[in-house]
TORLO-201235 format. One line per 8 residues: for each residue x, y, z of N, C-alpha, C. Coordinates in pm, whole numbers, always signed. Layout:
residues N
X/Y/Z/X/Y/Z/X/Y/Z ~ ...;
//
This chain:
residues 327
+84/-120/+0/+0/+0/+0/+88/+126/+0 ~ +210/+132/+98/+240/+224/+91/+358/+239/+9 ~ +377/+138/-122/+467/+182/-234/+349/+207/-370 ~ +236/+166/-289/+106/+258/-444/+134/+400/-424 ~ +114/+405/-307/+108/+589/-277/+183/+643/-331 ~ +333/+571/-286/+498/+646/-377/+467/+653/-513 ~ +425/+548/-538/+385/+570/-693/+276/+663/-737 ~ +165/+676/-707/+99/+722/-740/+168/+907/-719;
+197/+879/-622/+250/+1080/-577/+364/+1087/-676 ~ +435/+996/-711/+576/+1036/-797/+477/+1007/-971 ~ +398/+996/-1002/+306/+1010/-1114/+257/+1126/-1126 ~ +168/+1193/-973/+89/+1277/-999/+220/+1399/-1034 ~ +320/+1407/-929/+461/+1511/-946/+515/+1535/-1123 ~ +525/+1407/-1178/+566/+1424/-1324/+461/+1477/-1413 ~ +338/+1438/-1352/+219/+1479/-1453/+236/+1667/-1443 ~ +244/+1690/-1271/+215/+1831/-1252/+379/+1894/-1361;
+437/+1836/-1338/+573/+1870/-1455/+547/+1908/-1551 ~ +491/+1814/-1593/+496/+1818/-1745/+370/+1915/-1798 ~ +243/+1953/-1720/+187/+2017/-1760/+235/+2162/-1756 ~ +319/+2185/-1610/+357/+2317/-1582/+436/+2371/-1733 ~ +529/+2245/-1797/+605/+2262/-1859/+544/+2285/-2009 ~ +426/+2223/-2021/+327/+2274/-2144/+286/+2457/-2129 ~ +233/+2441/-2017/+201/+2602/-2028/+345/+2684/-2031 ~ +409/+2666/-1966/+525/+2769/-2001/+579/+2751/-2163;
+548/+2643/-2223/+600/+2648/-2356/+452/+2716/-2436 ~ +353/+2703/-2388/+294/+2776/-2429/+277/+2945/-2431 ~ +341/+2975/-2318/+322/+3165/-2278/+421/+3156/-2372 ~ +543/+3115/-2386/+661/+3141/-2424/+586/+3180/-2638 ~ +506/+3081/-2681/+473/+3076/-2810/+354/+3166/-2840 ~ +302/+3188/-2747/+177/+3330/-2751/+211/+3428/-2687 ~ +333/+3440/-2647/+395/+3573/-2601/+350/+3702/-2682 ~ +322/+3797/-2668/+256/+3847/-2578/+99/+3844/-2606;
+36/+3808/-2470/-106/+3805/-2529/-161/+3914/-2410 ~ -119/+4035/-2427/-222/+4119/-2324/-103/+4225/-2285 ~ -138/+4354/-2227/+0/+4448/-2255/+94/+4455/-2152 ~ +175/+4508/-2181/+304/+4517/-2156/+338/+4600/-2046 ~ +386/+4594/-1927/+392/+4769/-1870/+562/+4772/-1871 ~ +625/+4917/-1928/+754/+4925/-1931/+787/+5052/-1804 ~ +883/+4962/-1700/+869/+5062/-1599/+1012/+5161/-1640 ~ +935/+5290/-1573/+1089/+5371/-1629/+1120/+5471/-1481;
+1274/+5459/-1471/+1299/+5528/-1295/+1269/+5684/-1291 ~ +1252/+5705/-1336/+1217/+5845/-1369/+1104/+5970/-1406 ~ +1131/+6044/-1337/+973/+6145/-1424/+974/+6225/-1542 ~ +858/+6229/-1644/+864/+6242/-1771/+917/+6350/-1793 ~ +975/+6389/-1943/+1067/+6523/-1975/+1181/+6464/-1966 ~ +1256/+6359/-1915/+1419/+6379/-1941/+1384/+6250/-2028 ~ +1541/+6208/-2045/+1617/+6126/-2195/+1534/+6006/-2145 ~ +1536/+5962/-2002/+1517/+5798/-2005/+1369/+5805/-1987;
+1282/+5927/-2015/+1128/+5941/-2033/+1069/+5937/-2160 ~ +1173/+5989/-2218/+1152/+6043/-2385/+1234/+5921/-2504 ~ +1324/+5812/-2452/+1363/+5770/-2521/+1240/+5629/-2500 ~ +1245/+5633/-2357/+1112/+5517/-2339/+1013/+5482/-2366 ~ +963/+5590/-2415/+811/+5589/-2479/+846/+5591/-2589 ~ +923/+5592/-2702/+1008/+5545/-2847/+978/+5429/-2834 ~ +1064/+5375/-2764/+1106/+5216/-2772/+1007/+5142/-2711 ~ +907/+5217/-2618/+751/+5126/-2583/+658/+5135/-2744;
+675/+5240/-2812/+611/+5252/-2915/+652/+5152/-3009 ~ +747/+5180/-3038/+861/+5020/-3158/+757/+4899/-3115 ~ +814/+4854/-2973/+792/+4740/-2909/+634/+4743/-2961 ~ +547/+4798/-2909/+392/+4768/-2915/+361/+4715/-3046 ~ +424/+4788/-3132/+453/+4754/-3282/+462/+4612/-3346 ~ +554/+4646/-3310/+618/+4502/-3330/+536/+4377/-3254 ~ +543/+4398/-3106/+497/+4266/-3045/+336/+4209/-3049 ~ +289/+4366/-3100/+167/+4343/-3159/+56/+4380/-2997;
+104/+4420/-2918/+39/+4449/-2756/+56/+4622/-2732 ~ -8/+4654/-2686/+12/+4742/-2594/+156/+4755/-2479 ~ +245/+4862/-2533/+345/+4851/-2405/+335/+4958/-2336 ~ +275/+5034/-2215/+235/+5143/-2152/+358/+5131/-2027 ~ +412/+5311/-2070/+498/+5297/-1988/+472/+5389/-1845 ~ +519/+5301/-1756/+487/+5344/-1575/+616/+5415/-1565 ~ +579/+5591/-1529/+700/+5611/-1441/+691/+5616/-1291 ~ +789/+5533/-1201/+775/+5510/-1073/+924/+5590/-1034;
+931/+5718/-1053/+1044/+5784/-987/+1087/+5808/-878 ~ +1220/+5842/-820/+1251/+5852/-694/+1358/+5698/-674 ~ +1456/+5787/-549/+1569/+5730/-503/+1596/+5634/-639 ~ +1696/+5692/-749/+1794/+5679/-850/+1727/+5527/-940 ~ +1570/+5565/-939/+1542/+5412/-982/+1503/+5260/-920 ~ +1587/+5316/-758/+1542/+5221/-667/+1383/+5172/-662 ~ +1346/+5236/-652/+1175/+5232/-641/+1114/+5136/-778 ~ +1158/+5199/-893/+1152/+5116/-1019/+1223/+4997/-993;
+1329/+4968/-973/+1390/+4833/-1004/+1364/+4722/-878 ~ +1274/+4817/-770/+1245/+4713/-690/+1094/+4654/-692 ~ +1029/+4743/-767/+878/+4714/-787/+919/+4576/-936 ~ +983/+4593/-1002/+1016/+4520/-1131/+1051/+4383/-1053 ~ +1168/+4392/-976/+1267/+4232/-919/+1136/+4163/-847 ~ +1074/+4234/-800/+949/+4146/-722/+808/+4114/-813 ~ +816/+4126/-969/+755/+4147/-1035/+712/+3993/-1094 ~ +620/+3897/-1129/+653/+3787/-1219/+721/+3789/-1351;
+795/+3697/-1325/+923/+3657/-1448/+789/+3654/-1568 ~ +735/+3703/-1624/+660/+3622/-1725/+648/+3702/-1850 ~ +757/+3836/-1859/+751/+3914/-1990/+643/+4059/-1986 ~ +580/+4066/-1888/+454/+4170/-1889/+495/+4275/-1803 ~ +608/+4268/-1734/+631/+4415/-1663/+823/+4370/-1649 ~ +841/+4490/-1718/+1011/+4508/-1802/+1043/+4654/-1774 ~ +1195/+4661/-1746/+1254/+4768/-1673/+1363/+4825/-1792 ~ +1340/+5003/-1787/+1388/+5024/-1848/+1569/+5098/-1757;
+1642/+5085/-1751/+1786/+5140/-1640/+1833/+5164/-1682 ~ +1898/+5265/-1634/+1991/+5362/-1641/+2117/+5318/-1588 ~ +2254/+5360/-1578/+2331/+5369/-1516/+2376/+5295/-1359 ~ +2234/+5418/-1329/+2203/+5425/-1166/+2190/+5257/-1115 ~ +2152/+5150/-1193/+2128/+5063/-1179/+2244/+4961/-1132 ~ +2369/+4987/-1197/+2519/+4943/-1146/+2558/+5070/-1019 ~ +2520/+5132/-1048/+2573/+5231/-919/+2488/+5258/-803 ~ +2378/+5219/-725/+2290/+5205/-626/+2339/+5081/-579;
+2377/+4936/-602/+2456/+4898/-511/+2565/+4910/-493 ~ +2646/+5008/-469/+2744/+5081/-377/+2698/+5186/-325 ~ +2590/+5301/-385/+2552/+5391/-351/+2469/+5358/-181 ~ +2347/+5313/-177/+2276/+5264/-105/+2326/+5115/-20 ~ +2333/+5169/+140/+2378/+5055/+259/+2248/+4963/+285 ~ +2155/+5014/+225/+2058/+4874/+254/+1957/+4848/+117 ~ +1989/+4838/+50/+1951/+4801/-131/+1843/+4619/-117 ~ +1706/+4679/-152/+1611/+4563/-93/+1663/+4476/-223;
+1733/+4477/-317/+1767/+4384/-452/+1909/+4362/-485 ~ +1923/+4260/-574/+2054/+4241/-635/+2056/+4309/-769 ~ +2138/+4396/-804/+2083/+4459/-967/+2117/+4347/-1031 ~ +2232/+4244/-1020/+2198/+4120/-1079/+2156/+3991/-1046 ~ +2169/+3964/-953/+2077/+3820/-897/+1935/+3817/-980 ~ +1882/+3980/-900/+1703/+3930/-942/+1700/+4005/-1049 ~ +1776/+3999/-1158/+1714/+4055/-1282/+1739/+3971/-1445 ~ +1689/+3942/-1500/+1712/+3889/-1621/+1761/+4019/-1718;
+1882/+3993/-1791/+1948/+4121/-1898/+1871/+4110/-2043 ~ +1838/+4190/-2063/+1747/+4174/-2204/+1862/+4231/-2363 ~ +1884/+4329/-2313/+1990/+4412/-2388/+2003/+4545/-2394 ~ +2128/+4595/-2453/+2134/+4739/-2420/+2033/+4805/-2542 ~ +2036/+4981/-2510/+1964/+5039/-2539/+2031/+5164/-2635 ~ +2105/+5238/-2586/+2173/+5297/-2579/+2268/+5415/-2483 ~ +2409/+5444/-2512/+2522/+5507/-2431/+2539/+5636/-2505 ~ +2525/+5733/-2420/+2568/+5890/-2449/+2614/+5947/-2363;
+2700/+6070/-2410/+2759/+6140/-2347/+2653/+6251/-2243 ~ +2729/+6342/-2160/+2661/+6410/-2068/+2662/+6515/-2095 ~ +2639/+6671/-2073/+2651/+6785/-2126/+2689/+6862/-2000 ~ +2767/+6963/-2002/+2784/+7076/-1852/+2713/+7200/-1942 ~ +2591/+7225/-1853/+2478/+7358/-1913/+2498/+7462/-1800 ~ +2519/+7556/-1784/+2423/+7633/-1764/+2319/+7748/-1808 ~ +2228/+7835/-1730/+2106/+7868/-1770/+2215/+8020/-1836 ~ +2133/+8037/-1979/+2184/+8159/-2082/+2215/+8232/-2003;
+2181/+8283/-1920/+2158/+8412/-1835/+2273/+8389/-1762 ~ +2343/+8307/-1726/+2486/+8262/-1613/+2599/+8348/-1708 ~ +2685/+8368/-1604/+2834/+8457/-1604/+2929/+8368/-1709 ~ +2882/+8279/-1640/+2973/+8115/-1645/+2993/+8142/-1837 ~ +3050/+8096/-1925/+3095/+8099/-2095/+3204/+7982/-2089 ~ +3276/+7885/-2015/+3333/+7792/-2019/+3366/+7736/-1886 ~ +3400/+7592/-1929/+3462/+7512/-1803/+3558/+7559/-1709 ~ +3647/+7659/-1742/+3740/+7742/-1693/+3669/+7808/-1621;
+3579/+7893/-1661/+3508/+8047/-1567/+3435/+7963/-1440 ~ +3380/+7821/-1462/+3301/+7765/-1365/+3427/+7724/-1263 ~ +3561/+7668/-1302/+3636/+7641/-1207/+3709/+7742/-1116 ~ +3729/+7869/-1196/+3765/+7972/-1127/+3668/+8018/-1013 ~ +3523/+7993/-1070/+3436/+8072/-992/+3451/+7962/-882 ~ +3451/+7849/-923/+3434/+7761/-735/+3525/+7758/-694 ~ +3691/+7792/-712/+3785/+7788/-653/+3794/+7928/-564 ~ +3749/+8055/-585/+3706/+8177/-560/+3613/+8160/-450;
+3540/+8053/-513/+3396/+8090/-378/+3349/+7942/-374 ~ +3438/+7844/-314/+3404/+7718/-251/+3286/+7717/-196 ~ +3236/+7609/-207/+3107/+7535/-170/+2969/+7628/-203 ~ +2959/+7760/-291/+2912/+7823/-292/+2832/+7823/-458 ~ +2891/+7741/-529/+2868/+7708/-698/+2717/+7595/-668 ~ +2634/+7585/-718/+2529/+7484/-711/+2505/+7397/-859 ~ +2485/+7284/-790/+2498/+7218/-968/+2321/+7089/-919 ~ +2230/+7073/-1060/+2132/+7008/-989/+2168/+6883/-1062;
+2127/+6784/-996/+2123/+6656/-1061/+1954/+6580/-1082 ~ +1955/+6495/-1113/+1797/+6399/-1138/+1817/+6320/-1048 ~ +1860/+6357/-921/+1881/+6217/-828/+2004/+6140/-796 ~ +1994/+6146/-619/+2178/+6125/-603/+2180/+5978/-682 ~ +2308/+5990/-711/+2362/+5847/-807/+2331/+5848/-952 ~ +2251/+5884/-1001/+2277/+5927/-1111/+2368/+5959/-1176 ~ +2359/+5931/-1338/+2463/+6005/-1409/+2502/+6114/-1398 ~ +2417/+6214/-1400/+2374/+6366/-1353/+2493/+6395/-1237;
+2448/+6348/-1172/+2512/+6356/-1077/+2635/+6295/-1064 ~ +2689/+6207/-1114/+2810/+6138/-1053/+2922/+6241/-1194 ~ +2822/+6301/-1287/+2915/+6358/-1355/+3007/+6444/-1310 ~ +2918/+6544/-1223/+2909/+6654/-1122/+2987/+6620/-1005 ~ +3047/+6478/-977/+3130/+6447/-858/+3240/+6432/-946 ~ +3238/+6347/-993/+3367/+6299/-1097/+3462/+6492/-1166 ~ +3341/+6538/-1181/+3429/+6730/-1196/+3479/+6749/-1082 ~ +3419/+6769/-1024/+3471/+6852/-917/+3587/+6716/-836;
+3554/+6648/-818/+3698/+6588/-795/+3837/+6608/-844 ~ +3795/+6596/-999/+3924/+6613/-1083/+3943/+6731/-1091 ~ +3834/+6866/-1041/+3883/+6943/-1087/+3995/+7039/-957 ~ +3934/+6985/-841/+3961/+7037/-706/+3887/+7127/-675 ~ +3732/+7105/-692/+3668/+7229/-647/+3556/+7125/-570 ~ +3477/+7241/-460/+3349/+7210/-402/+3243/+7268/-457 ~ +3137/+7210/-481/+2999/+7244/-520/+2887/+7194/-418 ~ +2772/+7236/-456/+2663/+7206/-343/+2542/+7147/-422;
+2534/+6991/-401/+2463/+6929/-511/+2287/+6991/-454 ~ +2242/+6978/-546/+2065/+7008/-518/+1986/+6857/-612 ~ +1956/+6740/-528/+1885/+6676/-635/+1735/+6679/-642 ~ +1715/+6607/-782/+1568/+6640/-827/+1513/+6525/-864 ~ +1395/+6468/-844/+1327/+6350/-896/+1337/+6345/-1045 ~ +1460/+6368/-1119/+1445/+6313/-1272/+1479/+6515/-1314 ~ +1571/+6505/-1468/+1563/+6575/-1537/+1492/+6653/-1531 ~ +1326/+6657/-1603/+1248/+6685/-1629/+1222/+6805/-1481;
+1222/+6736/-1386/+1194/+6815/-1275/+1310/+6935/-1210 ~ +1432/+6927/-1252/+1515/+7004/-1252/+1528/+7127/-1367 ~ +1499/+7048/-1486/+1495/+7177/-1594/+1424/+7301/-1587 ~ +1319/+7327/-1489/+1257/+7461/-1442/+1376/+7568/-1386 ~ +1395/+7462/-1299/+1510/+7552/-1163/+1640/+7574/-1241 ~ +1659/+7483/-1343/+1823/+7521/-1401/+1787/+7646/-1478 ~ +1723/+7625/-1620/+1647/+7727/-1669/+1653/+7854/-1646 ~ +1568/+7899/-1498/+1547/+8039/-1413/+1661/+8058/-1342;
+1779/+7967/-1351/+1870/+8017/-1327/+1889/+7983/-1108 ~ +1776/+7907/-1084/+1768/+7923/-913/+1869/+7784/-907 ~ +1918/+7763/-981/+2069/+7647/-960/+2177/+7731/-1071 ~ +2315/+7661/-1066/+2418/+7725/-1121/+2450/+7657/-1243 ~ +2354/+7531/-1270/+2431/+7420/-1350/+2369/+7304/-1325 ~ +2385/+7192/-1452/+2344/+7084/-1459/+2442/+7011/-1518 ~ +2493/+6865/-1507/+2550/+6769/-1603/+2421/+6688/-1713 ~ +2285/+6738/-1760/+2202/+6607/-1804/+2223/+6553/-1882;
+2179/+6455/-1922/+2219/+6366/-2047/+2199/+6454/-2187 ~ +2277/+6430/-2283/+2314/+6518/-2432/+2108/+6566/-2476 ~ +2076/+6411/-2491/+1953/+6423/-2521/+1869/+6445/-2494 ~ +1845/+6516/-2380/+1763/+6611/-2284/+1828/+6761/-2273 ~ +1972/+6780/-2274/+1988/+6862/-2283/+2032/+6975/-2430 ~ +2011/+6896/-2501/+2052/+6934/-2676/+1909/+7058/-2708 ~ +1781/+6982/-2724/+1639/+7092/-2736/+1641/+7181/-2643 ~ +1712/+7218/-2515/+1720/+7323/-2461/+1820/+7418/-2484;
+1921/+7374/-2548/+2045/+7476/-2591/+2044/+7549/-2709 ~ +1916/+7399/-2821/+1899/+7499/-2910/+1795/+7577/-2907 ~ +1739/+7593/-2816/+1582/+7674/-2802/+1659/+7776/-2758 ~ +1792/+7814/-2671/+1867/+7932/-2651/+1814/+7958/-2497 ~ +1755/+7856/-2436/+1728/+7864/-2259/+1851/+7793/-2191 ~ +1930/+7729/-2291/+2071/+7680/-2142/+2185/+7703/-2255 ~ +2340/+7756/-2196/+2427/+7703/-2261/+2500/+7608/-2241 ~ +2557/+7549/-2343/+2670/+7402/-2365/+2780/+7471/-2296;
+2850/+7377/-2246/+2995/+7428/-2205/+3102/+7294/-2215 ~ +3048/+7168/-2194/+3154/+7095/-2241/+3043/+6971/-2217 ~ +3092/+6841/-2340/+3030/+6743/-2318/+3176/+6620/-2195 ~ +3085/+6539/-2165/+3168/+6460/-2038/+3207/+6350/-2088 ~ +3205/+6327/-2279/+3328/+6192/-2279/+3434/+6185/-2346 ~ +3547/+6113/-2407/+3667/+6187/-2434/+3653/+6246/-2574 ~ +3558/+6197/-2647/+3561/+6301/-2796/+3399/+6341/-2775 ~ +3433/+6424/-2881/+3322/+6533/-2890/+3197/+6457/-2991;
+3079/+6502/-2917/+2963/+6447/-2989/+2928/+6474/-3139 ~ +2877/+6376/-3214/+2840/+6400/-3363/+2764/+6470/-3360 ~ +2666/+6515/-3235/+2536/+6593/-3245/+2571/+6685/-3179 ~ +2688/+6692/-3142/+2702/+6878/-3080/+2899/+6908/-3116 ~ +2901/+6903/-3239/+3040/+6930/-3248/+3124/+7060/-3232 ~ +3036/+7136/-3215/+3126/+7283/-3172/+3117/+7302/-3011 ~ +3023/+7159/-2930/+3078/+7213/-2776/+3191/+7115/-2724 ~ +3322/+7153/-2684/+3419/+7104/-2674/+3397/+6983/-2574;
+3521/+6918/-2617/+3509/+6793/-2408/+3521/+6862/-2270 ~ +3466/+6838/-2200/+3540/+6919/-2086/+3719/+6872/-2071 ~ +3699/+6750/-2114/+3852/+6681/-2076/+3971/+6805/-2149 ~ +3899/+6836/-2302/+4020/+6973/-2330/+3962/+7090/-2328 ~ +3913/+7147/-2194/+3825/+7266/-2160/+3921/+7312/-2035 ~ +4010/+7229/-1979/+4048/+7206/-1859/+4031/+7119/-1771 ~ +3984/+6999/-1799/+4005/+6901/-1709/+4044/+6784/-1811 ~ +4179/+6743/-1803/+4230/+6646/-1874/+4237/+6514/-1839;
+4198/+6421/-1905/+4173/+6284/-1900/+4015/+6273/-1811 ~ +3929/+6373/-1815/+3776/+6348/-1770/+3687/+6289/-1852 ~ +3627/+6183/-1850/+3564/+6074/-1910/+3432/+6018/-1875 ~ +3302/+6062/-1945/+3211/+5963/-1838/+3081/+5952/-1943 ~ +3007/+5813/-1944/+2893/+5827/-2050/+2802/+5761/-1979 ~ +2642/+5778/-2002/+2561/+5711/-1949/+2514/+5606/-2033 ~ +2416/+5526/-2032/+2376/+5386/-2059/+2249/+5339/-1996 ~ +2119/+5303/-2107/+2001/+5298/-2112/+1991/+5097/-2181;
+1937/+5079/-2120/+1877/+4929/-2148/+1775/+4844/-2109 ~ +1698/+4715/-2149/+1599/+4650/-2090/+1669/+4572/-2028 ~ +1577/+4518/-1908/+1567/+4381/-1796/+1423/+4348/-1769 ~ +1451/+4241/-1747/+1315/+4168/-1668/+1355/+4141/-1536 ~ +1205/+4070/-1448/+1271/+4017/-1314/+1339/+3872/-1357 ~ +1442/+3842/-1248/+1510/+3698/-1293/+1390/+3607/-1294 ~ +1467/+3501/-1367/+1409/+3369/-1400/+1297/+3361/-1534 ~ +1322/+3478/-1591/+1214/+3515/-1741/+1249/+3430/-1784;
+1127/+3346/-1864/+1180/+3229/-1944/+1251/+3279/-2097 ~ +1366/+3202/-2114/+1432/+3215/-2191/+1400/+3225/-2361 ~ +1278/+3192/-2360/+1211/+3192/-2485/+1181/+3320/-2518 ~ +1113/+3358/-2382/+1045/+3569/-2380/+1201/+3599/-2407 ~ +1306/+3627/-2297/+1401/+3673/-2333/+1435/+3721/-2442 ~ +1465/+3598/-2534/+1520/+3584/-2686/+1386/+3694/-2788 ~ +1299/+3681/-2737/+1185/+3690/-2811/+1162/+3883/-2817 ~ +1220/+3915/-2678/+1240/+4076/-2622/+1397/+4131/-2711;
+1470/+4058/-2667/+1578/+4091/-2740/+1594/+4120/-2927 ~ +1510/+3999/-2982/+1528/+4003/-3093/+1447/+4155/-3154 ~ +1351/+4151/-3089/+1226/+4240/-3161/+1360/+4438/-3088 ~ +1393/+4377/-3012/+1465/+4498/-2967/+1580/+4541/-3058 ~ +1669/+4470/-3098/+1776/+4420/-3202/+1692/+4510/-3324 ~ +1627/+4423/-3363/+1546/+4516/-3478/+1497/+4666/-3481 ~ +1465/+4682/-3373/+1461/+4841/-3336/+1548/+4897/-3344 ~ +1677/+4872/-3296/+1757/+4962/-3272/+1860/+4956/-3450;
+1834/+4838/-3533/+1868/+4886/-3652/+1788/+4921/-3738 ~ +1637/+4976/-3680/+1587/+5051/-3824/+1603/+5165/-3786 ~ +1670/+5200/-3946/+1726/+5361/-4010/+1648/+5487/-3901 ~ +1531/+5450/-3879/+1460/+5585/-3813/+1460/+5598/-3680 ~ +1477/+5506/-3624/+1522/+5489/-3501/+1629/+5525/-3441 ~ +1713/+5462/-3513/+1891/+5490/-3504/+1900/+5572/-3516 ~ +1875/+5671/-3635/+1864/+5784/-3649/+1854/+5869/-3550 ~ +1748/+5869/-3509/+1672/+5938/-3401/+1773/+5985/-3314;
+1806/+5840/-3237/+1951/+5839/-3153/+2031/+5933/-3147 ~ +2095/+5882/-3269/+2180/+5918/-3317/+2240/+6060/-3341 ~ +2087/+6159/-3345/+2079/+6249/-3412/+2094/+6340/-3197 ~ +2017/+6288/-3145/+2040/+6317/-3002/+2184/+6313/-2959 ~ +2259/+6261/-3019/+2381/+6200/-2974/+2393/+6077/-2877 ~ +2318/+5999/-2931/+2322/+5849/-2825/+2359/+5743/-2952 ~ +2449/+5660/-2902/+2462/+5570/-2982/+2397/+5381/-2946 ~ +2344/+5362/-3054/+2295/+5232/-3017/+2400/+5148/-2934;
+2311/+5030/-2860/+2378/+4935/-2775/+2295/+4778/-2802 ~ +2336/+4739/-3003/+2290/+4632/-2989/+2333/+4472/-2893 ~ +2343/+4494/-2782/+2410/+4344/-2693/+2268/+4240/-2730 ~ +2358/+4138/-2702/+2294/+4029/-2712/+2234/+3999/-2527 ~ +2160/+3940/-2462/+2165/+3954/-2341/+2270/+3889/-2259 ~ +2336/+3791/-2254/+2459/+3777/-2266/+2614/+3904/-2225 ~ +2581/+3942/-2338/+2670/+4087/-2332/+2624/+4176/-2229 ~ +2474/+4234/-2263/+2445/+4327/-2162/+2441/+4265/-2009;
+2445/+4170/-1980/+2472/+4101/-1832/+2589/+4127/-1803 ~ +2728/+4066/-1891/+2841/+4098/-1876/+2888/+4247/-1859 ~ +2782/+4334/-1935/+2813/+4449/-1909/+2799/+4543/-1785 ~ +2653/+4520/-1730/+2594/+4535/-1607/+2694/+4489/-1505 ~ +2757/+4359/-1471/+2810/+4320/-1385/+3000/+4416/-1366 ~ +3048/+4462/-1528/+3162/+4552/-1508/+3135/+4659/-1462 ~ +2993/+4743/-1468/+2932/+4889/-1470/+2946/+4870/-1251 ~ +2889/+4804/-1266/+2874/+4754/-1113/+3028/+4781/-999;
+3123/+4704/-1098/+3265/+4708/-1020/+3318/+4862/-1053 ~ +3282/+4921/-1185/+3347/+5013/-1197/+3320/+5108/-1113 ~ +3160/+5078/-1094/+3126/+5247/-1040/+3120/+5243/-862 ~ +3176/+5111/-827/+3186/+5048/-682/+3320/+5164/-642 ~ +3423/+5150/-734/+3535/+5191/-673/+3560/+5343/-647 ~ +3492/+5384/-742/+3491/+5571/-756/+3389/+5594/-662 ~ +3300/+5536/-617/+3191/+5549/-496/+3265/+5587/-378 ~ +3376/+5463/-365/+3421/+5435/-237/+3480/+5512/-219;
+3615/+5565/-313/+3642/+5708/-348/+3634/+5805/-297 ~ +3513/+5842/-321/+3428/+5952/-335/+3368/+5982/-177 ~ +3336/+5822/-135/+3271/+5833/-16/+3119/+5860/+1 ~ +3042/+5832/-99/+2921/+5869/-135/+2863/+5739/-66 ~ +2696/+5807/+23/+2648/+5687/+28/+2522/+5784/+65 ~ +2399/+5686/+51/+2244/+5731/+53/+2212/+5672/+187 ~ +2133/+5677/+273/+2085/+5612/+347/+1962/+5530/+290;
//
């Protein structure tokens, strides 16, 4: 009697297997049947608001669903990438990250996620350079006049960022480190929410990304003063590097890509990636980019994992550095 039972329970176990294993080959082959939500760390108006709703648009396209994108802003994305890691693996709610995503675990002493344990890598998106603006109306006309002025009047220069850890921001540490000056960071829930205050001039300066900050320089409300990677952008070639503005060997680019929560079945994966792949090589798209000054980041997911996990060490050590930490 009690080797029927074994049997019977080690029957019913393979049956429950094998069906589990039908339906997942099934989501995997009717992928997507119902929409999409693409979470983005940020509030609307900056690059990773404006490039997101692009690439939710492509995607919907293509995958034939609805992809509606959630912005859940605040603390550098944290909020986004932790609503996502606790999310079901099953393709229907996908993260769009920034940077901030390798740099919040070092930034943050109690981080409720692994940026890689609980995340599946889908692929990159795209990497651009940063811009040093300030508002038309500023004294400031180059990287020089801003270093004189904070060496003159320490801790007294204000620069805003989209949120500590950020690119924005770590651009704005990475200067003033190299340059030997103090500034007084002011952060802001996202781009978008800073561009008022830079603008009117009630901050001294911004680092934002090229492609948020490009339609404001040419509308003649901020000036360029140096972009932050070692050559000069295709889409802004008359504003110099800062690296030959006066700060030599200064280097820094940001980086936009998809994830899922871990354990996405590998079928969605492939299935996100490919349709993404294709996006990022049609002509109008790229373009688009391109024309912002961002350059595509076709990775395979593979790559963009490998990549995530160097972004992670790199930006661990200049943290520690730096001495930066969030509570």
């Amino acid at each position: 009697m009690k080797h029927l039972f074994l049997a019977s329970f080690l029957v019913g176990v393979i049956l429950a297997l094998g069906i589990s294993g039908l339906r997942a080959a099934e989501s995997v082959e009717t992928y997507p049947s119902k929409p999409i939500h693409l979470i983005v760390g940020f509030s609307p108006g900056g690059s990773a608001d404006t490039v997101g709703r692009a690439l939710a648009e492509a995607l919907s396209t293509r995958l034939g669903q609805p992809v509606i994108v959630d912005n859940k802003a605040g603390a550098n994305g944290n909020i986004a990438a932790e609503l996502v890691a606790r999310s079901a693996p099953d393709g229907y709610t996908i993260y769009f990250p920034s940077i901030g995503h390798a740099v919040n675990a070092s930034l943050y002493k109690n981080l409720s996620y692994d940026p890689i344990k609980d995340f599946t890598a889908i692929g990159g998106v795209f990497s651009a350079p940063n811009m040093m603006v300030v508002p038309v109306s500023s004294p400031y006309r180059s990287v020089l006049d801003v270093i004189n002025a904070a060496k003159t009047n320490p801790g007294k220069l204000t620069f805003a960022s989209s949120g500590s850890g950020t690119s924005v921001h770590l651009s704005a540490e990475l200067f003033e480190k190299m340059a030997k000056i103090e500034m007084i960071h002011i952060p802001y829930k996202g781009t978008g929410s800073a561009m008022p205050d830079l603008i009117s001039g009630q901050v001294d300066m911004s680092f934002p990304n090229l492609p948020s900050a490009m339609p404001q320089v040419k509308a003649g409300y901020l000036r360029a003063l140096g972009v932050t990677t070692a050559k000069r952008s295709a889409a802004a070639l008359s504003v110099p590097t800062i690296a030959e503005s006066g700060v030599p060997g200064y280097d820094m680019a940001t980086w936009y890509g998809l994830v899922a929560p871990a354990n996405l079945p590998i079928g969605i994966r492939n299935r996100l990636n490919k349709e993404l792949q294709n996006i990022l090589a049609d002509p109008k798209f790229k373009d688009k980019l391109i024309a912002q000054g961002a350059d595509p980041m076709p990775d395979t997911p593979e790559q963009f994992s490998q990549f995530i996990s160097s972004e992670v060490e790199k930006w661990r050590k200049l943290i520690a550095q730096s001495k930066l930490t969030v509570e």
